[in-house]
C-alpha positions as CSV (number, residue, x, y, z in Angstrom):
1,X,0.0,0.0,0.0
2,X,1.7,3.3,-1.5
3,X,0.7,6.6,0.4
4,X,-1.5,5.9,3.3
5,X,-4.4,8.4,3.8
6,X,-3.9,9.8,7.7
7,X,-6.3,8.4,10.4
8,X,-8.1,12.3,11.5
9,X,-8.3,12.7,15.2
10,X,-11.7,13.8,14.7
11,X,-14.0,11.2,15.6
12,X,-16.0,9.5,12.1
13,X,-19.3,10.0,11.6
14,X,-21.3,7.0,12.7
15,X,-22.4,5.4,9.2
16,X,-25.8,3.3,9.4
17,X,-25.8,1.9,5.8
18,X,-25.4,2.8,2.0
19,X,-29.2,5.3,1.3
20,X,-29.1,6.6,-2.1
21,X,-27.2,7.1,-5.5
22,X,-27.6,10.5,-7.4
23,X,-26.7,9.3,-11.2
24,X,-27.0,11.7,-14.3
25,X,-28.2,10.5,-17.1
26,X,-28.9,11.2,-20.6
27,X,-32.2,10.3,-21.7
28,X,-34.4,10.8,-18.7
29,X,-37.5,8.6,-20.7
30,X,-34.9,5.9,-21.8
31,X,-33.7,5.3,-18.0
32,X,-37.6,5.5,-16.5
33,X,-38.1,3.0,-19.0
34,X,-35.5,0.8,-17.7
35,X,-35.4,1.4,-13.7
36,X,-39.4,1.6,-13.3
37,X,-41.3,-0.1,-16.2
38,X,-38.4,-2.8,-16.6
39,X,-37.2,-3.5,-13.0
40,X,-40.4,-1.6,-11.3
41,X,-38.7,0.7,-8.7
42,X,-41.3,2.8,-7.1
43,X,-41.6,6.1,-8.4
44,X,-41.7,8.7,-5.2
45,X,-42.0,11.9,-7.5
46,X,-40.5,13.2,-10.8
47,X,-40.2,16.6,-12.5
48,X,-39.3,16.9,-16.3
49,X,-35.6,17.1,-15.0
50,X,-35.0,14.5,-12.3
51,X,-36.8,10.8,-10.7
52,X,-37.1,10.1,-7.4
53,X,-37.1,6.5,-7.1
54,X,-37.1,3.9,-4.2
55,X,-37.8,-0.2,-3.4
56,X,-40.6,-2.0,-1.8
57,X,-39.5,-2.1,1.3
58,X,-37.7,1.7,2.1
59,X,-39.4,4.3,4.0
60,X,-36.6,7.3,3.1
61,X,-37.8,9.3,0.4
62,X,-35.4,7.4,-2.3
63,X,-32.9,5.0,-3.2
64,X,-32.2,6.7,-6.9
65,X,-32.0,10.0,-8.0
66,X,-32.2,10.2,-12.3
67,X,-31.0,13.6,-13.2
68,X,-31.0,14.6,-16.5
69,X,-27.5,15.8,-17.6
70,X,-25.2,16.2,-20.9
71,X,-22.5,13.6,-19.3
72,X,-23.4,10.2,-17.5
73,X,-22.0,9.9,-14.5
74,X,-22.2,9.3,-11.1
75,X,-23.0,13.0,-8.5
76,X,-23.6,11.2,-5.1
77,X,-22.9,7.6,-2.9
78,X,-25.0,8.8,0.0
79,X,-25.1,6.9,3.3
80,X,-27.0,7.6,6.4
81,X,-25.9,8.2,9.9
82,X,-26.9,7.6,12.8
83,X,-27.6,11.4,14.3
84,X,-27.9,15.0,12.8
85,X,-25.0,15.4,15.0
86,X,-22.8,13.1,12.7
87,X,-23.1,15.0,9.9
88,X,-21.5,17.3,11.5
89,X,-18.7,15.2,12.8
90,X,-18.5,13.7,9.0
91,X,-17.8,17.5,7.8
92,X,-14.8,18.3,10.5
93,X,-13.5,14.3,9.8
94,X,-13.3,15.4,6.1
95,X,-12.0,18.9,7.0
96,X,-9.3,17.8,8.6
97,X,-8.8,15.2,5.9
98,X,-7.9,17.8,3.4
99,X,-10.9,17.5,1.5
100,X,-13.5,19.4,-0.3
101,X,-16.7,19.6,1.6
102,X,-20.2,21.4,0.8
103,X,-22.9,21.4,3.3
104,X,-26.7,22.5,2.6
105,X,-28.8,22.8,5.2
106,X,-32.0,22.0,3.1
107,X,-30.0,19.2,1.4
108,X,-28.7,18.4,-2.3
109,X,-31.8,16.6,-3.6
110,X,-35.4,16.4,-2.7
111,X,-36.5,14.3,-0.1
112,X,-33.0,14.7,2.1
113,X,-32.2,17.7,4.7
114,X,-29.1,18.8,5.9
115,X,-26.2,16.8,4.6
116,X,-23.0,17.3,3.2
117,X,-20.7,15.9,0.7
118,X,-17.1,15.3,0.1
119,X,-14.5,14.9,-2.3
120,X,-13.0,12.0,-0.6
121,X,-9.7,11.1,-0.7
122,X,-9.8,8.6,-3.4
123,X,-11.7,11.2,-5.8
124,X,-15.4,10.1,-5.0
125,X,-18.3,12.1,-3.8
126,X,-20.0,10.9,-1.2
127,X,-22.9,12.2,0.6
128,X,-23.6,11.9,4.5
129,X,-27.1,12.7,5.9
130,X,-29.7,12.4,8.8
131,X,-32.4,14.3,7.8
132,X,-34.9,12.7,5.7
133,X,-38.8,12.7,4.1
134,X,-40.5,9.7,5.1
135,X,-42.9,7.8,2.9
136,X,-44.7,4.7,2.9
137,X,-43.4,1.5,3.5
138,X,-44.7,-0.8,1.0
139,X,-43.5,-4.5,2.0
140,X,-47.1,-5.5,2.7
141,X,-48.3,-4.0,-0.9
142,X,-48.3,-7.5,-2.5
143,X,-51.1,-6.2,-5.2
144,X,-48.0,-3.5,-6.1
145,X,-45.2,-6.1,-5.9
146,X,-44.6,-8.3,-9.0
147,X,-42.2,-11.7,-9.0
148,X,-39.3,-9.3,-9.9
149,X,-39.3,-7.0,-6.8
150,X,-36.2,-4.9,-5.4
151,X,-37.0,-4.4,-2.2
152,X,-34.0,-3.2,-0.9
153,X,-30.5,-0.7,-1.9
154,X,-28.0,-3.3,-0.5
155,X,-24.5,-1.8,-1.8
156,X,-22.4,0.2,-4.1
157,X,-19.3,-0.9,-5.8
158,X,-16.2,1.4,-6.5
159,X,-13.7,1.3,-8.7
160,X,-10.1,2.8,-7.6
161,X,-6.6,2.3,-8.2
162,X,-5.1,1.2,-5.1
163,X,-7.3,-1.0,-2.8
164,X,-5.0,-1.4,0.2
165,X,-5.1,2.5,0.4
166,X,-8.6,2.5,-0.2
167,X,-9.3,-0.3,2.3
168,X,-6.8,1.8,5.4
169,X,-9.2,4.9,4.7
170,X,-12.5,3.2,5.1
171,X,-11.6,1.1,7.5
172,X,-10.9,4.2,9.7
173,X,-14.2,5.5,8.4
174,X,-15.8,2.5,10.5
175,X,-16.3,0.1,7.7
176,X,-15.2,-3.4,8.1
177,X,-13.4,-5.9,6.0
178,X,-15.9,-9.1,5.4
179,X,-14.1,-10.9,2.2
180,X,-11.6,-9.7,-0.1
181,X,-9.1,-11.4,-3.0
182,X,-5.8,-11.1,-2.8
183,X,-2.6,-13.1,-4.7
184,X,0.7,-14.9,-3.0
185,X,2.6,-11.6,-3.1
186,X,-0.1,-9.9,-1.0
187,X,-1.5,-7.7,-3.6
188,X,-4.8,-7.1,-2.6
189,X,-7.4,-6.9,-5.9
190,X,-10.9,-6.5,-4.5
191,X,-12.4,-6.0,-0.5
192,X,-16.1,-6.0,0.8
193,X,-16.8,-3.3,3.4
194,X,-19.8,-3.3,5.6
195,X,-21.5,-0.9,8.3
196,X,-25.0,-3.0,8.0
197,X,-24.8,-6.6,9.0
198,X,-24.4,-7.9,5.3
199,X,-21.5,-8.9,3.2
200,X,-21.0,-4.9,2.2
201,X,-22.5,-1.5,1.8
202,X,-19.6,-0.9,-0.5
203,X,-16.9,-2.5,-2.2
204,X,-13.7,-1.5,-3.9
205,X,-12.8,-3.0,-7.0
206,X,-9.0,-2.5,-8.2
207,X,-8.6,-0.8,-11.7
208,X,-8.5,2.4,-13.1
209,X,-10.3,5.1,-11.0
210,X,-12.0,6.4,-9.2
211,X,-15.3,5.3,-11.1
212,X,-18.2,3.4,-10.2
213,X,-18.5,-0.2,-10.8
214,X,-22.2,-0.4,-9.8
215,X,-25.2,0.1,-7.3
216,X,-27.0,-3.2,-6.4
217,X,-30.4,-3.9,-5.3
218,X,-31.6,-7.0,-3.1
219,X,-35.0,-9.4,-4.2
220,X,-35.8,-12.2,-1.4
221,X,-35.1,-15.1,-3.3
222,X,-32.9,-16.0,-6.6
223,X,-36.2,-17.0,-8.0
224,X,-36.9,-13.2,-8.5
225,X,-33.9,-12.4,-10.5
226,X,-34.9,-15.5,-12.9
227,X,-38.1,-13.2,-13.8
228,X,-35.7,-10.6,-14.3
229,X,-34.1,-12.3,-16.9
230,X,-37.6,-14.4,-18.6
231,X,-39.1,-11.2,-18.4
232,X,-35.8,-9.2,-20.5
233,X,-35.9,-12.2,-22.9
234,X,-39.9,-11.5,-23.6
235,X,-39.9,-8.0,-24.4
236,X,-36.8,-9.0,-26.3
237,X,-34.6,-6.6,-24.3
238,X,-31.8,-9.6,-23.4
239,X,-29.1,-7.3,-24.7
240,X,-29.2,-5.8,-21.1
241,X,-27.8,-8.6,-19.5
242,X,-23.8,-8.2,-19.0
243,X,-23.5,-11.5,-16.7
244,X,-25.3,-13.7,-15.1
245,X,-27.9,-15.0,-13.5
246,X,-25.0,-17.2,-11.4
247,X,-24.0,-17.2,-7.7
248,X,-20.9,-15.4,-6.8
249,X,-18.2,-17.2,-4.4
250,X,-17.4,-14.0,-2.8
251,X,-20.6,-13.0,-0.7
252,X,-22.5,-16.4,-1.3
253,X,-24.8,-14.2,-3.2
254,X,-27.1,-15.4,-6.3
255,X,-26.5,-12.2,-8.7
256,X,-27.5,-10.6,-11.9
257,X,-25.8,-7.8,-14.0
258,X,-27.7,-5.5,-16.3
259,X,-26.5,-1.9,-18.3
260,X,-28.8,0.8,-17.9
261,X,-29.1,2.8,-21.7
262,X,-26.4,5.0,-20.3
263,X,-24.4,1.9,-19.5
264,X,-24.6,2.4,-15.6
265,X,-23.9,-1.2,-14.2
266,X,-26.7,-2.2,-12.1
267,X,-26.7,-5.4,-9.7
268,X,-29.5,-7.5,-8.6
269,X,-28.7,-9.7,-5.8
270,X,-29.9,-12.2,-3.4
271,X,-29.3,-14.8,-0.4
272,X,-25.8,-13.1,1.2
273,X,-24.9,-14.0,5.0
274,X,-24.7,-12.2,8.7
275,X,-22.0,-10.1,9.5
276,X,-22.6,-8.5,12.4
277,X,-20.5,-10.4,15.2
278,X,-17.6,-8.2,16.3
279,X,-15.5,-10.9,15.8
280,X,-16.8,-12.2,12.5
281,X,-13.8,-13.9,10.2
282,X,-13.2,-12.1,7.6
283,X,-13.1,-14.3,3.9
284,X,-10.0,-14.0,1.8
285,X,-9.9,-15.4,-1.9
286,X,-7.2,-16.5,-3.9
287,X,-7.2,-14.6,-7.2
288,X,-6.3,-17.7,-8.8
289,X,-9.2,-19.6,-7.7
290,X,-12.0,-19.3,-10.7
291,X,-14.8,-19.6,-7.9
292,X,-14.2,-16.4,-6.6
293,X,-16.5,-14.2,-9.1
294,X,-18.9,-17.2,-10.1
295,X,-19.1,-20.5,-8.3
296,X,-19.5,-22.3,-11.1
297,X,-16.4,-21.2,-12.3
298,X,-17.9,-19.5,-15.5
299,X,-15.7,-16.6,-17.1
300,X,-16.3,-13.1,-15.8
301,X,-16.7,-10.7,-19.4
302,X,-13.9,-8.5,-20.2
303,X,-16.6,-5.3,-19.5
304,X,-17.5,-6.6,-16.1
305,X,-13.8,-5.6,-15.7
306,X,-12.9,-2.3,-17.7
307,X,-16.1,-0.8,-17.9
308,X,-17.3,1.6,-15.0
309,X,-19.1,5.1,-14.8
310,X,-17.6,8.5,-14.2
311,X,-17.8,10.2,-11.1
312,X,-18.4,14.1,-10.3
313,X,-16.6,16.6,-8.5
314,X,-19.2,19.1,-6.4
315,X,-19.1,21.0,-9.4
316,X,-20.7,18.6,-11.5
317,X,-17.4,18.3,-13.5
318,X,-15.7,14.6,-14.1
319,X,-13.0,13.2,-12.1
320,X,-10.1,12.9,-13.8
321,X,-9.1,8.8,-13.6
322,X,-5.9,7.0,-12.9
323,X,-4.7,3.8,-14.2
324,X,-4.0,0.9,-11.7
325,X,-0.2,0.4,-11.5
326,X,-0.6,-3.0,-9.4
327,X,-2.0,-6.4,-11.1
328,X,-4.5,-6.4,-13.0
329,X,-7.8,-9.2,-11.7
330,X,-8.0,-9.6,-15.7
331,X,-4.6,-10.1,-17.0
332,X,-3.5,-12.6,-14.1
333,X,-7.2,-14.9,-14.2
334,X,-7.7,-14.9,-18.2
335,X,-4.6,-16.4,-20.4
336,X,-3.5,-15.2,-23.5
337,X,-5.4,-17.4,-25.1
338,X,-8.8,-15.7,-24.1
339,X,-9.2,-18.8,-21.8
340,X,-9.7,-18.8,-17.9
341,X,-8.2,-20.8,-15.6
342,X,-8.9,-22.3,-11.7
343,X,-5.5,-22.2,-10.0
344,X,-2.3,-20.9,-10.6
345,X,-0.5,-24.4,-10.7
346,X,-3.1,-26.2,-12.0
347,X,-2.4,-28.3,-15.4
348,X,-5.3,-27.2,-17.4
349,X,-5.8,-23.5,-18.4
350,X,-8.8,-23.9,-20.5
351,X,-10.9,-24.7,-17.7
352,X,-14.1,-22.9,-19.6
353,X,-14.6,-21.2,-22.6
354,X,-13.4,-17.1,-22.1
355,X,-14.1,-14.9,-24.4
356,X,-13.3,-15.6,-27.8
357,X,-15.4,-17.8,-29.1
């Protein structure tokens, strides 16, 4: 780990769970389309400009904003604290971090009061509020709820160049290590981080950054993301699916991944484990070991692994990226040959089919 970000002697704020995304988009009609007549998140309110949208079972005002915008990227990764007071304690930790902060009083987006957010130290904006609309809770509305239903935000997934750095600084922010890959040399690829007890709230993802990887929701059951995909393959729409349906090894999680039209990755995802023992062990992967991504050992897509979204500075602007000096999760797990392999001494390298064909 190159350049450790300083531990602030200001307490952290006290982080409850991942709330809300704020993404830009291009085609305001084209994303509805997708997030509420495709996948059916509920639709709190709307303007010509920006949707307000949440799952079945949330009672904040939203899990997604959709703003319109010339460039898609990604404004906010907002997470709720425990107290108003933490929000200020999450402007003096960032403060004395060295980094941009803006705080509004009446909040950044509908719905949300006083929060601020940050230009964190690995280039992303995050958000950190209290303060929020309530609306109904609709778990029990079975007549709303069809066999596809997200009923909760469980994570996002970030994209940045060096995840040992990345994993020191949240770790001081309170989150905790559940799994993470790594190789013999200790090069650390990948790491879960949770403040809810699930596998994470967010991960970090090593490559080129910062960008966003994705924002996943939860159904109950894996039989829910199978109507995802019957119901994408009826209104002839497949071409949405990235990967997937499968179960990952890391997180024990049944998952799906789709591409909004703006190509934002989105997640569906099912059937994780409890976290929340203080001394719960954390899982570490071999990068070698095919399993990790899919347990059935299928290939991971080369986009799954270079794509991501841009992310915005508080002036709406993009962040400028940086490539990942370290290993690549790509070049060392796919051969030459466009084949993947299990293990790094095993005989066979064309355990399944990659890419090529």
């Amino acid at each position: 780990m190159t350049n450790p970000i300083p531990t602030p002697t200001n307490p952290p704020p006290d982080i409850l769970r991942c709330a809300y995304m704020d993404i830009v988009v291009t085609d305001l009609a084209k994303s509805r389309e997708f997030y509420v007549d495709i996948l059916g998140l509920v639709v709190t309110e709307e303007s010509g400009t920006e949707i307000y949208l949440r799952s079945f079972e949330e009672f904040i005002h939203h899990n997604l904003v959709l703003r319109q915008g010339p460039i898609a990227a990604v404004a906010a990764m907002a997470f709720r604290v425990r107290s108003p007071e933490d929000v200020d304690l999450a402007e003096s930790y960032y403060q004395e971090l060295g980094c941009r902060t803006e705080r509004r009083t009446d909040g950044f987006v509908t719905g949300i009061g006083d929060s601020v957010r940050v230009e964190d130290p690995l280039g992303f904006p995050y958000e950190f509020f209290y303060a929020t609309t309530h609306v109904e809770r609709l778990a029990w509305r079975y007549d709303l709820q069809g066999p596809g239903a997200l009923v909760r935000l469980d994570h996002f997934n970030q994209v940045t160049p060096d995840v040992g750095r990345g994993r020191g600084y949240l770790e001081d922010l309170g989150f905790r290590v559940t799994e993470d890959i790594k190789d013999e040399d200790g090069v650390t690829y990948a790491a879960w981080m949770r403040r809810k007890d699930t596998v994470h709230d967010t991960a970090l993802t090593g490559g080129t950054g910062p960008r966003m990887h994705h924002i996943a929701f939860a159904t109950h059951e894996k039989h829910n993301i199978i109507y995802i995909c019957d119901k994408l393959g009826a209104l002839r729409k497949s071409d949405l699916i990235e990967r997937g349906p499968g179960r990952h090894g890391v997180s024990n999680a049944f998952y799906l991944y789709l591409r909004d039209p703006d190509g934002h990755r989105v997640e569906i995802y099912t059937q994780d484990y409890y976290t929340g023992d203080p001394d719960n062990p954390v899982v570490t992967w071999n990068v070698h070991d095919n399993q990790r991504r899919d347990w059935w050992g299928n290939p991971v897509v080369p986009s799954w692994y270079t794509d991501a979204s841009l992310v915005l500075d508080l002036d709406g602007n993009p962040q400028p990226v940086i490539e990942r000096t370290e290993s690549s999760e790509m070049a060392v797990t796919v051969g030459a040959d466009g084949f993947s392999y299990t293990r790094k001494d095993d005989e066979l390298t064309g355990f399944k089919l990659g890419t090529t064909l």
